[in-house]
Backbone of each chain as ProteinMPNN parsed JSONL, in Angstrom:
{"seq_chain_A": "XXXXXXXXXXXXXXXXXXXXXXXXXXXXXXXXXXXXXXXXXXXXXXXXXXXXXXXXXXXXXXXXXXXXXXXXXXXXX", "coords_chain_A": {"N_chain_A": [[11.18, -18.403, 7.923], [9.298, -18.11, 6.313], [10.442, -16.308, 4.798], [12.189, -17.962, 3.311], [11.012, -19.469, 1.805], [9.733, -17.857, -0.109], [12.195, -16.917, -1.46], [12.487, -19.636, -2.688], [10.663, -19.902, -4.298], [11.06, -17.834, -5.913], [13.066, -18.139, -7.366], [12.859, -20.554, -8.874], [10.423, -19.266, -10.174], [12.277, -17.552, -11.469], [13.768, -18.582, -12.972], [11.855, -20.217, -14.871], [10.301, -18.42, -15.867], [13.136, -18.082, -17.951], [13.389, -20.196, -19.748], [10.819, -21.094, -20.997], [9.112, -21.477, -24.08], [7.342, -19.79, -25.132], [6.28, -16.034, -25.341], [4.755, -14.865, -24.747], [3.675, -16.071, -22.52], [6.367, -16.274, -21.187], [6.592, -13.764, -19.922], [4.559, -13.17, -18.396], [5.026, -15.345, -16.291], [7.254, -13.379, -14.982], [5.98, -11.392, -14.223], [4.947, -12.565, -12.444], [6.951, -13.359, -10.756], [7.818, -10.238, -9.93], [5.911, -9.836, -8.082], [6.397, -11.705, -6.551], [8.614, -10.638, -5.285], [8.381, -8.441, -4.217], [6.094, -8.924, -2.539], [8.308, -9.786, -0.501], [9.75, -7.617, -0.143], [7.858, -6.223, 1.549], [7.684, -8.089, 3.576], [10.408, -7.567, 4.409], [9.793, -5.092, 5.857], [9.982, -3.053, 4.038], [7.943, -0.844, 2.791], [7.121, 0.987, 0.931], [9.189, 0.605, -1.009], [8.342, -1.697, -1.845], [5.382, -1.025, -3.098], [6.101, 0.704, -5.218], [7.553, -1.236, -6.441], [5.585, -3.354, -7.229], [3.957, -1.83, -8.389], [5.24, -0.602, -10.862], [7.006, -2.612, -11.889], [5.373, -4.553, -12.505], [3.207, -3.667, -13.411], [3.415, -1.991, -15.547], [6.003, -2.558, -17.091], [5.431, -4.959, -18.142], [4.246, -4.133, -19.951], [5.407, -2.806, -21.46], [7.195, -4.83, -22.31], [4.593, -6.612, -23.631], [3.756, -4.911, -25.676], [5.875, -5.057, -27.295], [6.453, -7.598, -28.088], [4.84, -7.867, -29.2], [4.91, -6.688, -31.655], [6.998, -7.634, -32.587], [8.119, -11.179, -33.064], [6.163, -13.608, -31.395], [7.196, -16.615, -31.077], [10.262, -18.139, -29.176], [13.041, -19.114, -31.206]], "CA_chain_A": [[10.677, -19.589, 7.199], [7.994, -17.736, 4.612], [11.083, -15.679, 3.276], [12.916, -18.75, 2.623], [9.894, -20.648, 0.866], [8.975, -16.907, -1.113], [12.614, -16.89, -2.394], [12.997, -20.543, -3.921], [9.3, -19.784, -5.212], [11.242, -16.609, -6.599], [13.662, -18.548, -7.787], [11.383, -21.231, -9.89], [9.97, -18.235, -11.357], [13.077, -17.07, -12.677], [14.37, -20.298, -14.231], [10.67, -20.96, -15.793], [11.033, -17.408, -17.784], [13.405, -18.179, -18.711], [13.295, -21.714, -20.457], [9.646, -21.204, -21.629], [9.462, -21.176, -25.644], [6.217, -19.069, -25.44], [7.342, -15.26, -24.941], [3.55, -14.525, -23.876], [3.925, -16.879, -20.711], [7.445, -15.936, -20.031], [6.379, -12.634, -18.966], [3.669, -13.18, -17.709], [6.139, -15.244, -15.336], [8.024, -12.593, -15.151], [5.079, -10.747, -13.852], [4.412, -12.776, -10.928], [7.974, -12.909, -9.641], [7.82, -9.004, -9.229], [5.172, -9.859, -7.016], [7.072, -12.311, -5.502], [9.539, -10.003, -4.932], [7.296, -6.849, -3.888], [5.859, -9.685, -1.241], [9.391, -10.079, -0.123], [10.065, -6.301, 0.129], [7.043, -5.915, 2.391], [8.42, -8.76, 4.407], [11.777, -7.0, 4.938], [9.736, -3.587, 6.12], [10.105, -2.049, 3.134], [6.484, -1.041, 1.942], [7.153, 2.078, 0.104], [9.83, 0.213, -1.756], [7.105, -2.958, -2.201], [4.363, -0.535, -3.396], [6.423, 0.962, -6.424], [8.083, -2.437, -7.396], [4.559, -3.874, -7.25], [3.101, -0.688, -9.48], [6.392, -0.304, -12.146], [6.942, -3.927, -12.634], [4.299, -5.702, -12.506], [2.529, -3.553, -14.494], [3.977, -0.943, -16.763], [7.129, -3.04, -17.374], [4.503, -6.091, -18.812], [2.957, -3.953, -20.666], [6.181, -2.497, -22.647], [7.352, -6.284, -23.084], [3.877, -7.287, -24.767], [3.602, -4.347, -26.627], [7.275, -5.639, -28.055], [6.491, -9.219, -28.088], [2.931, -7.967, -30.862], [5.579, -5.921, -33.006], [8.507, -8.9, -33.326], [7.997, -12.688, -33.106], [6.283, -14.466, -30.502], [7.765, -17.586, -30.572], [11.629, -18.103, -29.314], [13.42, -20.583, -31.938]], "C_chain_A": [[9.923, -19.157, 5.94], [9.023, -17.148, 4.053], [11.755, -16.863, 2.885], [12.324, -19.736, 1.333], [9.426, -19.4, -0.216], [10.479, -16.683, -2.179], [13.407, -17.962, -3.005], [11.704, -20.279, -4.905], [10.041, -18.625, -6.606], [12.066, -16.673, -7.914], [13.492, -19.709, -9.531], [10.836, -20.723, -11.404], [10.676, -18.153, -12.332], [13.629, -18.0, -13.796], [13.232, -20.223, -15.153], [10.717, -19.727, -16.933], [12.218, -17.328, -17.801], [13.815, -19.459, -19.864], [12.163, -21.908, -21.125], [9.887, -20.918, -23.039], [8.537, -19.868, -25.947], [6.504, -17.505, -24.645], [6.368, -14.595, -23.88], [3.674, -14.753, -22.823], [4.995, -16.226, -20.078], [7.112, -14.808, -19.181], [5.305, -12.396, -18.598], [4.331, -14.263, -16.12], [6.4, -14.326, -14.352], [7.257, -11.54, -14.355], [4.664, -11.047, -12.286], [5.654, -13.149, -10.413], [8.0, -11.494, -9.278], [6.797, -9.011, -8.261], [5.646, -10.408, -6.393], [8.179, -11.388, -5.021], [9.133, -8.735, -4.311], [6.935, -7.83, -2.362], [7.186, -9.621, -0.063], [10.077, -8.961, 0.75], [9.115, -5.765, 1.315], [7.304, -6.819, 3.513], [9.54, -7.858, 5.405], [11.168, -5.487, 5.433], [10.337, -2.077, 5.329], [8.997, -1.384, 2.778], [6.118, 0.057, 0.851], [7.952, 1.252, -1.2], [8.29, -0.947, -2.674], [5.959, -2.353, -3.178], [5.063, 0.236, -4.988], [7.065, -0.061, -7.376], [6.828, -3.345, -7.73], [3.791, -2.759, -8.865], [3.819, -0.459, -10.824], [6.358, -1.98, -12.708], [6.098, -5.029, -12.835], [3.609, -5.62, -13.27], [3.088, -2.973, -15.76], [5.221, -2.005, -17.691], [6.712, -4.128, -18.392], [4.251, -5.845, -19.831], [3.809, -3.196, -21.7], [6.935, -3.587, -23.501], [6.456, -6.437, -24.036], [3.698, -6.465, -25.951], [5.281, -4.409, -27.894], [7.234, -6.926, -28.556], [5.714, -8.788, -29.745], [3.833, -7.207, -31.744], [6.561, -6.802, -33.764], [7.699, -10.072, -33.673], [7.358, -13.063, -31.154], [6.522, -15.792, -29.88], [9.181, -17.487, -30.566], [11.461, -19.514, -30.294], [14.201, -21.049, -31.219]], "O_chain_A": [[9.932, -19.706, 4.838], [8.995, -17.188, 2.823], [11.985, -16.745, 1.682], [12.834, -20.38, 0.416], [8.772, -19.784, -1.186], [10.321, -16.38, -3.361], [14.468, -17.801, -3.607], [11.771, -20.443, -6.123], [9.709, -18.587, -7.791], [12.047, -15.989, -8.937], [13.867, -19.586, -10.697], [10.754, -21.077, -12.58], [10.424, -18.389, -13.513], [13.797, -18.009, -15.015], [13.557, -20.155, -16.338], [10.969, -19.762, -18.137], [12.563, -16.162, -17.614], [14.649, -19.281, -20.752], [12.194, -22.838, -21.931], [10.814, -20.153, -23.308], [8.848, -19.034, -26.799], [6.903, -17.556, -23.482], [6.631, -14.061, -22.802], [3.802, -13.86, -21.985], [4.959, -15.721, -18.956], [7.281, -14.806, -17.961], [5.016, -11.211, -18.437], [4.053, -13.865, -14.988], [5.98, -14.339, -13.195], [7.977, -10.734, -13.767], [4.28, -10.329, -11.363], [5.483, -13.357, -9.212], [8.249, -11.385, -8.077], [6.821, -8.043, -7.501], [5.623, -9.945, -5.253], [8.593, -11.811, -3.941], [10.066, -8.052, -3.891], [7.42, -7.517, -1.274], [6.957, -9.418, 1.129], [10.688, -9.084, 1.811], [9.58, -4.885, 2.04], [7.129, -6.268, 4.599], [9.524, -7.591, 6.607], [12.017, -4.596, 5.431], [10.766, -0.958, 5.61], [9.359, -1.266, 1.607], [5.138, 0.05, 0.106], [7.405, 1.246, -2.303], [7.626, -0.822, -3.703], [5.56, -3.112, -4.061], [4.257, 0.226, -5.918], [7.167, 0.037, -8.599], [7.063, -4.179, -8.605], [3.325, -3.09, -9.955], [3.163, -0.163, -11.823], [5.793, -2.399, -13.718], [6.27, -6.166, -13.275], [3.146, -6.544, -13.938], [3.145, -3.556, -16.843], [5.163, -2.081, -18.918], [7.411, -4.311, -19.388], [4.015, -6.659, -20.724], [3.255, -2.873, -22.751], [7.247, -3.548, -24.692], [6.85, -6.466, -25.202], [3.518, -6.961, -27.063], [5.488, -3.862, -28.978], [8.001, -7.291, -29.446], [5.923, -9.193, -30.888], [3.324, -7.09, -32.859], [6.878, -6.814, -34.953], [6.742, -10.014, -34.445], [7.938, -12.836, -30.092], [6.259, -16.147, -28.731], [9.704, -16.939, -31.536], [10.624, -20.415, -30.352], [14.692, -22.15, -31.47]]}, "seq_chain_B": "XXXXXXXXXXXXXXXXXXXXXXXXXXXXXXXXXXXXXXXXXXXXXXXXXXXXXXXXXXXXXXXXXXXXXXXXXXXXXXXXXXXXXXXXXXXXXXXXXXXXXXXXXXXXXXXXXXXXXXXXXXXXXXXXXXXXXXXX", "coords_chain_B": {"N_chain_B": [[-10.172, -7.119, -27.377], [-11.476, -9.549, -25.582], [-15.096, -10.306, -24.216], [-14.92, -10.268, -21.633], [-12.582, -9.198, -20.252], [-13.374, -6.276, -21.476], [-15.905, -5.6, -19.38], [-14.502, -5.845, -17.004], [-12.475, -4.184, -17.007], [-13.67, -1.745, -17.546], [-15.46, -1.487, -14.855], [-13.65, -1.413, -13.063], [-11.812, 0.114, -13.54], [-12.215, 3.487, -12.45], [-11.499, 3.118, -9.969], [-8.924, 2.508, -9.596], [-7.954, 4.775, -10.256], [-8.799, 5.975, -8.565], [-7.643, 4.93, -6.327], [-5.197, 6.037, -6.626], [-5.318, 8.655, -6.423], [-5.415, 8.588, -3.932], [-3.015, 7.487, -2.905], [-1.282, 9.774, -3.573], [-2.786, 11.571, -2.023], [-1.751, 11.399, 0.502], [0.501, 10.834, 1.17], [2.394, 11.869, 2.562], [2.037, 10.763, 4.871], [1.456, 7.974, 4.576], [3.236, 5.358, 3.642], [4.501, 5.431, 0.023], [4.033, 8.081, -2.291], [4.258, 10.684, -4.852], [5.512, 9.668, -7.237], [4.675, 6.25, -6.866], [2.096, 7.107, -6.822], [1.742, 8.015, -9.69], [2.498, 6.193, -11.007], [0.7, 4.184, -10.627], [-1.584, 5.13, -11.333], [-0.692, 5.79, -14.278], [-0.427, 2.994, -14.912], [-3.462, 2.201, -14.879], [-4.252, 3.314, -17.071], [-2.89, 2.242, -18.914], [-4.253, -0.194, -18.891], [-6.691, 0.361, -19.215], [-5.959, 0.926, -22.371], [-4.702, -1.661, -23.052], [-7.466, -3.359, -23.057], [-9.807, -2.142, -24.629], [-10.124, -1.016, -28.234], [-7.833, 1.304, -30.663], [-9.75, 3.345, -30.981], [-11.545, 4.006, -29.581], [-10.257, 4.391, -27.127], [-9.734, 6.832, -27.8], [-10.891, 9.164, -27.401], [-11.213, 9.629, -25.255], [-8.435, 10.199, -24.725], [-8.038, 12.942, -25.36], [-5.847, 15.136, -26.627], [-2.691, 14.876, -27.287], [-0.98, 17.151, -26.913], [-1.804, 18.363, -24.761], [-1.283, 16.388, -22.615], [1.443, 16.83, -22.865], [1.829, 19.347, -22.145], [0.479, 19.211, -19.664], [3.121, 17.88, -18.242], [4.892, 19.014, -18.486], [4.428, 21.456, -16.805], [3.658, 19.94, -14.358], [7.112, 19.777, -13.913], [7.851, 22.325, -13.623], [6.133, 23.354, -11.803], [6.852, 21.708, -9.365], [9.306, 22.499, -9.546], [9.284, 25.483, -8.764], [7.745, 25.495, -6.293], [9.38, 23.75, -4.329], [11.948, 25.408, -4.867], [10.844, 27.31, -3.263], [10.262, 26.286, -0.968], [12.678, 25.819, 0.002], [13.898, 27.942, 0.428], [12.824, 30.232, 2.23], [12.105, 28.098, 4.404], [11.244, 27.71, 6.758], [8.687, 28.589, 7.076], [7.088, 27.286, 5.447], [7.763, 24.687, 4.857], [6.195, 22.834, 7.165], [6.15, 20.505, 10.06], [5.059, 17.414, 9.674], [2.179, 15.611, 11.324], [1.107, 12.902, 12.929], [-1.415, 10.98, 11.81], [-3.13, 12.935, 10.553], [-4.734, 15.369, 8.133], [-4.402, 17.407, 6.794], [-1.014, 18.529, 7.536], [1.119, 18.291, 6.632], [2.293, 20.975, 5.398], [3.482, 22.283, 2.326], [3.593, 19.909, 1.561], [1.354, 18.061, 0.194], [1.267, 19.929, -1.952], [3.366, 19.367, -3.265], [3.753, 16.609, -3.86], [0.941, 15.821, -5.268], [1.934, 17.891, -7.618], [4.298, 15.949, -8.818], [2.48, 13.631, -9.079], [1.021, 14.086, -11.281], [3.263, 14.678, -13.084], [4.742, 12.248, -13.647], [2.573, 10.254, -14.119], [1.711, 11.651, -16.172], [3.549, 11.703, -18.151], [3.519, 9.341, -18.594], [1.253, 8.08, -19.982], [1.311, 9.346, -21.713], [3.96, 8.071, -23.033], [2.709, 5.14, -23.39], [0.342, 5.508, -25.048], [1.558, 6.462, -27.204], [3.091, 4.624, -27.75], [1.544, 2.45, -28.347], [-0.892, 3.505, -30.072], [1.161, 3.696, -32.598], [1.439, 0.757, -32.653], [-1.079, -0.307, -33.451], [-1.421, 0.72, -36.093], [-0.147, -0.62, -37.683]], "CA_chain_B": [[-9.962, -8.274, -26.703], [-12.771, -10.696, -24.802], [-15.992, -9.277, -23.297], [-14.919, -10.248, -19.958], [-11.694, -8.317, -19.955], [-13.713, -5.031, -21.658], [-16.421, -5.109, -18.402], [-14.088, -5.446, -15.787], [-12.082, -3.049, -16.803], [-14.933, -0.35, -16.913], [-16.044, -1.712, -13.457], [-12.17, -1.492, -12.14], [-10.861, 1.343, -13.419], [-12.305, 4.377, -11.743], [-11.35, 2.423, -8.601], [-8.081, 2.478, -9.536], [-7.413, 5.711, -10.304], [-8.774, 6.597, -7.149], [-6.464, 4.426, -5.241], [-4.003, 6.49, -6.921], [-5.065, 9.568, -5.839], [-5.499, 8.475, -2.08], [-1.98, 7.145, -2.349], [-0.486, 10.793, -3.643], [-2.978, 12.79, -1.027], [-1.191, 10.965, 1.71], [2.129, 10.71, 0.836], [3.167, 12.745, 3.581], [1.694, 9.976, 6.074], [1.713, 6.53, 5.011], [4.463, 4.747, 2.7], [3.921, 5.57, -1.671], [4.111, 9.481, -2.5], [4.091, 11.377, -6.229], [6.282, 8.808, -8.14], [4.206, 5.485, -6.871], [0.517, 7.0, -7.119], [1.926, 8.32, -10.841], [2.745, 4.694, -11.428], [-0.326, 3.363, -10.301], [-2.387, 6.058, -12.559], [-0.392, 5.327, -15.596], [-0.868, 1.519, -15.276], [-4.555, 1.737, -14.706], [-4.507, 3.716, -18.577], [-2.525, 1.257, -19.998], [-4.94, -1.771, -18.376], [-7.881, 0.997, -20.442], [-5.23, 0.868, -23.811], [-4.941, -3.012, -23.652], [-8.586, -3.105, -22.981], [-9.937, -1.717, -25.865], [-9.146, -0.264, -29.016], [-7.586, 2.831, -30.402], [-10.477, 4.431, -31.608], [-12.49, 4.151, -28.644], [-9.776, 5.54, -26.532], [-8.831, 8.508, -28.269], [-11.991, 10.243, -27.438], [-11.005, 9.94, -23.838], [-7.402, 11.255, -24.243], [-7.968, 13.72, -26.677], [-4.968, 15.761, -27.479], [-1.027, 14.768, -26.951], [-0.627, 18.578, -26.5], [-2.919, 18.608, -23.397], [-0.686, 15.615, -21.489], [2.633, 16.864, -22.343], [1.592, 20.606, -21.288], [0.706, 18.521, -18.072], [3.886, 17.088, -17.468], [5.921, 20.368, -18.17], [3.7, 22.185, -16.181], [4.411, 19.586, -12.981], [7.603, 19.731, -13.638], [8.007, 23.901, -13.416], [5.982, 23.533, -9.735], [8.065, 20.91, -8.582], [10.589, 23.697, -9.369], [9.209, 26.421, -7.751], [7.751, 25.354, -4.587], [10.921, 22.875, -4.293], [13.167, 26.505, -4.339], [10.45, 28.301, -2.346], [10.33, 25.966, 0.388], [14.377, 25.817, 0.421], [14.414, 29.512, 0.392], [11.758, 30.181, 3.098], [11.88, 26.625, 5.07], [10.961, 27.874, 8.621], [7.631, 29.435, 7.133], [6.446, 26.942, 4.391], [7.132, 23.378, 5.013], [5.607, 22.153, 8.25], [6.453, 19.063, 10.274], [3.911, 16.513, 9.559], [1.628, 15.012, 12.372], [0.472, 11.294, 12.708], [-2.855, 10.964, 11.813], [-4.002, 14.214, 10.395], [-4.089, 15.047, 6.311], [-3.414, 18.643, 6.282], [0.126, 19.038, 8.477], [2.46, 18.667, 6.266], [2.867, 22.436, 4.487], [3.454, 22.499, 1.32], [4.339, 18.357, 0.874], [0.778, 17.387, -0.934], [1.154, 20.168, -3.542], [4.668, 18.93, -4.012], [3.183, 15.006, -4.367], [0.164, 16.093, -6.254], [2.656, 17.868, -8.876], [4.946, 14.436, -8.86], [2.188, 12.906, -9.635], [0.884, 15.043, -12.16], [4.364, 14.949, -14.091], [4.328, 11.326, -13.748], [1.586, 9.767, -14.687], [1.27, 12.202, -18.079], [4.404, 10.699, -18.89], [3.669, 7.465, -18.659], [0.437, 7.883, -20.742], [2.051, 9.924, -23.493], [4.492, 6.688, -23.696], [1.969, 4.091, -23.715], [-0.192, 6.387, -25.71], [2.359, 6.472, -28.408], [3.504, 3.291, -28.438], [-0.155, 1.719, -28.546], [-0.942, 3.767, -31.393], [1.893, 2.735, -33.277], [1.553, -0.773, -32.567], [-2.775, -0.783, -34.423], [-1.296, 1.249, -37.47], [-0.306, -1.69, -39.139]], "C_chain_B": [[-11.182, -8.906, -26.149], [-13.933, -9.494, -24.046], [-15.895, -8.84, -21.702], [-14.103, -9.445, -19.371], [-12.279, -6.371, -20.157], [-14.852, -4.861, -20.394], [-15.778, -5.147, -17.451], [-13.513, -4.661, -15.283], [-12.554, -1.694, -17.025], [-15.575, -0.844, -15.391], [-14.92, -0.868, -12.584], [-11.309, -0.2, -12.116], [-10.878, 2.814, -12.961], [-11.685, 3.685, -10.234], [-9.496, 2.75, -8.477], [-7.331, 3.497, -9.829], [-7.704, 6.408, -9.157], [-7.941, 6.425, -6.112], [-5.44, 5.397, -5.697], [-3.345, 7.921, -6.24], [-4.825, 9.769, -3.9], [-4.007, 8.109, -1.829], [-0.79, 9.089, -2.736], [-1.111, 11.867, -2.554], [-2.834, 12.17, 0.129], [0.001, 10.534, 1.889], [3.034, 10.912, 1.684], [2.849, 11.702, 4.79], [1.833, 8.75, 5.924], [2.566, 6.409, 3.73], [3.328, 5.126, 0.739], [4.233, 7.033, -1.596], [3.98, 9.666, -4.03], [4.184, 10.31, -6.765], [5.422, 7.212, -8.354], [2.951, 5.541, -7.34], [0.761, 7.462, -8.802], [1.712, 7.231, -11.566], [1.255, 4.275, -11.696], [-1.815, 3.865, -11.478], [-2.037, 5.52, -14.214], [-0.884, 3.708, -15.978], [-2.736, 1.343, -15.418], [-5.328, 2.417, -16.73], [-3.772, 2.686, -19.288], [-3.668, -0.287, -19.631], [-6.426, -0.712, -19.598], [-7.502, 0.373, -22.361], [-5.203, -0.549, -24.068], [-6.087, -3.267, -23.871], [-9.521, -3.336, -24.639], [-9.518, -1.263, -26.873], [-8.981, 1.014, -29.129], [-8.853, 3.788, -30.588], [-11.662, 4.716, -30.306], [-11.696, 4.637, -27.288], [-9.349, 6.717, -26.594], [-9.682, 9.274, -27.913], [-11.77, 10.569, -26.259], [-9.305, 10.54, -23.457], [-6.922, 11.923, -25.28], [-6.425, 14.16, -26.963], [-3.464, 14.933, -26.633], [-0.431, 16.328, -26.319], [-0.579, 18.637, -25.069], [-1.516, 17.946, -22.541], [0.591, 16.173, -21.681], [2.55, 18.49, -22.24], [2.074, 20.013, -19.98], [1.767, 18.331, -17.195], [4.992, 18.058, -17.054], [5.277, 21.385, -16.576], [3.576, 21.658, -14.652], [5.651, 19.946, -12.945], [8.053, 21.224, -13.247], [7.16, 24.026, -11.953], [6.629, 22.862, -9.183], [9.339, 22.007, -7.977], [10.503, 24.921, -8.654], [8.863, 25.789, -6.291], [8.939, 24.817, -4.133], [11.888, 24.452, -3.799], [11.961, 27.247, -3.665], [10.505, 27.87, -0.684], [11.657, 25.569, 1.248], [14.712, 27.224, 0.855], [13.349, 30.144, 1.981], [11.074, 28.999, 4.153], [10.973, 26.92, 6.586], [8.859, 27.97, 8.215], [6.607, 28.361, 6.052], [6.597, 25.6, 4.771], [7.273, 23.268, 7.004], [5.981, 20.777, 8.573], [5.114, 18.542, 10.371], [3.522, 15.968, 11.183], [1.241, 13.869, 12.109], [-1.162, 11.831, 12.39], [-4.088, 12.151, 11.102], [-3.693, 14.909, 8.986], [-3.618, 16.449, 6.195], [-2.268, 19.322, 7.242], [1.387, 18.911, 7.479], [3.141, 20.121, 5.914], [2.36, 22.265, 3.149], [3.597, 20.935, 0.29], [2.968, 17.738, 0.186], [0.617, 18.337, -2.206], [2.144, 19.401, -4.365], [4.286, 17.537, -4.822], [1.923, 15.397, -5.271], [1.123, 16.271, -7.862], [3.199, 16.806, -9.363], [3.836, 13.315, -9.541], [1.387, 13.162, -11.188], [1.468, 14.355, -13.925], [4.899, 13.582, -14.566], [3.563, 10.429, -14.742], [0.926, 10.223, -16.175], [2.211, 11.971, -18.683], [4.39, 9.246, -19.342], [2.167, 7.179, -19.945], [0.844, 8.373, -22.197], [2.811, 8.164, -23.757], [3.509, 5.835, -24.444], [0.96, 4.161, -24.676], [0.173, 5.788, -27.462], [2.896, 5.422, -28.729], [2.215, 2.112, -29.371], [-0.601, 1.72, -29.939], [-0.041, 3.83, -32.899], [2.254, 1.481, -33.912], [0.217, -1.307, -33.585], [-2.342, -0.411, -35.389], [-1.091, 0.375, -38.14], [-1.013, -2.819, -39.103]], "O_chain_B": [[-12.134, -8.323, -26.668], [-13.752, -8.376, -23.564], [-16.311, -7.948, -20.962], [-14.375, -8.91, -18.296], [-11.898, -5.443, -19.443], [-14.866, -3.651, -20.17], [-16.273, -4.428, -16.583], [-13.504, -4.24, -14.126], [-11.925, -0.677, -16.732], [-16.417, -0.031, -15.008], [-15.127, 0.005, -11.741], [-10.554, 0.33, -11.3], [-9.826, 3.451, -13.003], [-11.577, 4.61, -9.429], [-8.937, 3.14, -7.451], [-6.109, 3.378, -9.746], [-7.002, 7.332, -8.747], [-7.55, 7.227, -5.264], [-4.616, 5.547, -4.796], [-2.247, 8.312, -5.843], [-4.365, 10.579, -3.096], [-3.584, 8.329, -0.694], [0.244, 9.363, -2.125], [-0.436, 12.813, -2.147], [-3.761, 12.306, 0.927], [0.385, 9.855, 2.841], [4.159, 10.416, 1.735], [3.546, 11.899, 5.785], [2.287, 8.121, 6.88], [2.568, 7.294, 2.875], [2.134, 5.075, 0.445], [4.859, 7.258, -0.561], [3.527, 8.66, -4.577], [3.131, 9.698, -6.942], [5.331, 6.759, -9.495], [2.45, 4.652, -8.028], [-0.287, 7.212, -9.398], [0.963, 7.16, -12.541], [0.763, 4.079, -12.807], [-2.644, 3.207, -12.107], [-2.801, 5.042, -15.052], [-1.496, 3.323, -16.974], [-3.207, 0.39, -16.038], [-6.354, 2.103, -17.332], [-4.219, 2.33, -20.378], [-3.612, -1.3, -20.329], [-6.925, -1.226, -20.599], [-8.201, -0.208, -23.191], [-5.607, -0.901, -25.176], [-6.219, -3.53, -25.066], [-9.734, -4.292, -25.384], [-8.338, -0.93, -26.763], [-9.472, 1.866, -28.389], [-8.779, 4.979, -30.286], [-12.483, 5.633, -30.304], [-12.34, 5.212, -26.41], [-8.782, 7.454, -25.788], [-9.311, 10.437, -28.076], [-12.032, 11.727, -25.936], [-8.946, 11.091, -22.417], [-5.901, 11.754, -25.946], [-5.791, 13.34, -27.627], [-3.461, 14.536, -25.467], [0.403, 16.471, -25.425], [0.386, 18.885, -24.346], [-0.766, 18.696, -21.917], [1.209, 16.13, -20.617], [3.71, 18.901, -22.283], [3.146, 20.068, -19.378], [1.746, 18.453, -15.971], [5.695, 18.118, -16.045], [5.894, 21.781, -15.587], [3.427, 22.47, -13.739], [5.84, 20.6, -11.919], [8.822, 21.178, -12.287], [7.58, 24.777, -11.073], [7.205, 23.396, -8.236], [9.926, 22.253, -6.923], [11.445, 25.392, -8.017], [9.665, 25.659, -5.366], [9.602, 25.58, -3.431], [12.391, 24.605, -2.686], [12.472, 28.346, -3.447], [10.671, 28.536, 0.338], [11.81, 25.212, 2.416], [15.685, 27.535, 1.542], [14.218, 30.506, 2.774], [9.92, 28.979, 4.58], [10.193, 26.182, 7.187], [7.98, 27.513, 8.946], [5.427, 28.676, 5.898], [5.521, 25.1, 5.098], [8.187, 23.561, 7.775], [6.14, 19.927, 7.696], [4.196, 19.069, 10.999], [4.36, 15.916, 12.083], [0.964, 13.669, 10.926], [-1.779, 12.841, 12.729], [-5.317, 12.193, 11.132], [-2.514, 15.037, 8.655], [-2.58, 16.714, 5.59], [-2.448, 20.451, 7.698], [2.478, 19.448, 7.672], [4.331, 20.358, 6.123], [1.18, 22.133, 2.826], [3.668, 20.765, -0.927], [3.264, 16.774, -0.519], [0.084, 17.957, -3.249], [2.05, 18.947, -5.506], [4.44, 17.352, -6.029], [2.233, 15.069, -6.416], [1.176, 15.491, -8.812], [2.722, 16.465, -10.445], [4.153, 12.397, -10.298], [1.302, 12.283, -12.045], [0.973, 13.948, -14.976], [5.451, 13.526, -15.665], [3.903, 10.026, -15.855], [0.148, 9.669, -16.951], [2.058, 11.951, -19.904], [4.975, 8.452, -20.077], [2.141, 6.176, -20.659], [0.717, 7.918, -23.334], [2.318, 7.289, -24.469], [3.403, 5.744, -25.667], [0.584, 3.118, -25.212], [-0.409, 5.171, -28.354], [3.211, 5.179, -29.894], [2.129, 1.429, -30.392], [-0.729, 0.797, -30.743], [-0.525, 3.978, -34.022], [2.875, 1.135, -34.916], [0.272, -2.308, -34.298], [-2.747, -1.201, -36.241], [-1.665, 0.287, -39.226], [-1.102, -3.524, -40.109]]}, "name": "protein", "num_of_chains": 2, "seq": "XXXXXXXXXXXXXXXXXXXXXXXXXXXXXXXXXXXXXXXXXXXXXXXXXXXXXXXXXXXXXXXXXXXXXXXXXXXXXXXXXXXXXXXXXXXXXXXXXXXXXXXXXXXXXXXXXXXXXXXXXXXXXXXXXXXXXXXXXXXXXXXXXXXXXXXXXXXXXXXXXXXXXXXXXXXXXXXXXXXXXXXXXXXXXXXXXXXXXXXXXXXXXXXXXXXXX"}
């Protein structure tokens, strides 16, 4: 029952970045489905897996988007 | 950035490099090893690099030299112990025990190095991108 309710939540996520105009938000999104998905992984008795998809994407991965977002455009047209 | 983001992350971030190391000097026992606590290290310097600015982190990671020594310098133990404990297996790595931090052998130098080689990669990146990004 909680994985079925963690992956329409997961789901949600993914639609919202991507339809958001603002590129800030999207990945910041984008940020909390890898948690939703790290949650998911610890579900399924993964926790090694959970603990590096939690540590790579959640953070590092954010943090090479925004530093891309502050060099281009942050609004999509 | 905001005052609130520059004290929490001097409150937060020794904390979090500690978690990092507790997750590479146990690698051999509970789930994470080199590659995750590397992760977890690098992110807690880039949460420093968003933080504040460049000029107030450069004092804390002085040279570029220094970190990518570092990373060569994991990756050449990786390489030896890696062929010493293939070459000599019976005598060097140890089967791990539940519960107890020094049984593995030779498996927290190996995760130490990993994380090492790691985590000074990931700061050189973010490093270099960072300071790229204030120049103009």
């Amino acid at each position: 029952m909680l994985l079925e309710i963690l992956l329409l939540l997961g789901m949600g996520l993914a639609i919202m970045a991507i339809e958001l105009k603002d590129l800030v938000h999207s990945v910041l999104v984008l940020a909390g489905l890898d948690l939703v998905v790290a949650t998911i992984f610890f579900i399924l008795k993964a926790p090694d897996i959970a603990l590096t998809q939690a540590a790579v994407c959640a953070g590092l991965i954010t943090f090479l988007f925004l530093i891309t977002i502050h060099k281009t455009e942050r609004f999509e047209k | 950035m905001d005052l609130i983001i520059k004290q929490v992350t001097k409150i937060v971030f020794p904390f979090i490099v500690l978690y990092g190391f507790y997750i590479a000097l146990h690698g051999h026992l509970t789930p994470g090893g080199g590659f995750a606590a590397g992760a977890i290290i690098g992110s807690a310097f880039a949460l420093l690099v968003i933080a504040f600015d460049e000029r107030d982190v450069e004092h804390k990671l002085t040279v570029h030299e220094l970190i990518d020594l570092k990373s060569v310098a994991g990756f050449f133990m990786i390489l030896i112990i890696g062929k010493m404990g293939y070459s000599m297996r019976s005598a060097l790595i140890e089967s791990q025990t539940l519960f107890s931090l020094w049984s593995g052998g030779f498996t927290i130098i190996m995760n130490l190095a990993g994380t090492f080689m790691v985590s000074s990669a990931i700061i050189l990146i973010i490093y270099s991108l960072e300071k790229e990004a204030w120049k103009k």
